[in-house]
N, C-alpha and C positions, 0 to 999 in steps of 0.2 A: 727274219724281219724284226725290225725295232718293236718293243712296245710304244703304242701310244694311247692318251687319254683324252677324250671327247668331254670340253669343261662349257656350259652352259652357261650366261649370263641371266640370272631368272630375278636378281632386285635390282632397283636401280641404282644409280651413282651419285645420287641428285643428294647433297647432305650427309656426303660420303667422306672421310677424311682424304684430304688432298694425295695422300701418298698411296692410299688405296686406289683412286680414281686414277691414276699414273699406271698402277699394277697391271688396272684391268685393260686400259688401252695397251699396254708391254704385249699382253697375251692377245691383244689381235681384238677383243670385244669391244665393238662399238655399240651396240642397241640390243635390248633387252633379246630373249631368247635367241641370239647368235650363236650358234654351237661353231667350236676351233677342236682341230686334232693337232695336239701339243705332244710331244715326244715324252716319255716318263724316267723323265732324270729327276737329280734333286732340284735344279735351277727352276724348275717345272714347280716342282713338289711344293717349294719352295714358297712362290708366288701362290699358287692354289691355300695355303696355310695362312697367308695373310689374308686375303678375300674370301677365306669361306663361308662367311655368311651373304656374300653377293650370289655365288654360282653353286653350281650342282656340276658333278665328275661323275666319269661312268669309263669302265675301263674301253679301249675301241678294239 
């Protein structure tokens, strides 16, 4: 079975640079505390590194 990573949305987007706010809708999060099971590539990795001060990761 794949890994996968359970990425949390816990700040908001609101005053967020535009390309950030692009990121987090890519990976599926719309509203604060939305948790997604994202597959653990680098494309993943990736996007989690530009937004990591939005969300919170936990491996699933």
């Amino acid at each position: 079975m794949a890994k996968t990573l359970k990425v949390t949305l816990v700040k908001s987007t609101i005053g967020a640079v535009p390309k950030n706010k692009a990121t987090v809708v890519a990976m599926g999060l719309t509203k604060l505390h939305k948790t997604v099971e994202l597959p653990d590539n680098a494309a993943t990795r990736g996007m989690i590194q530009k937004v990591r001060h939005l969300v919170k990761v936990e491996e699933a």
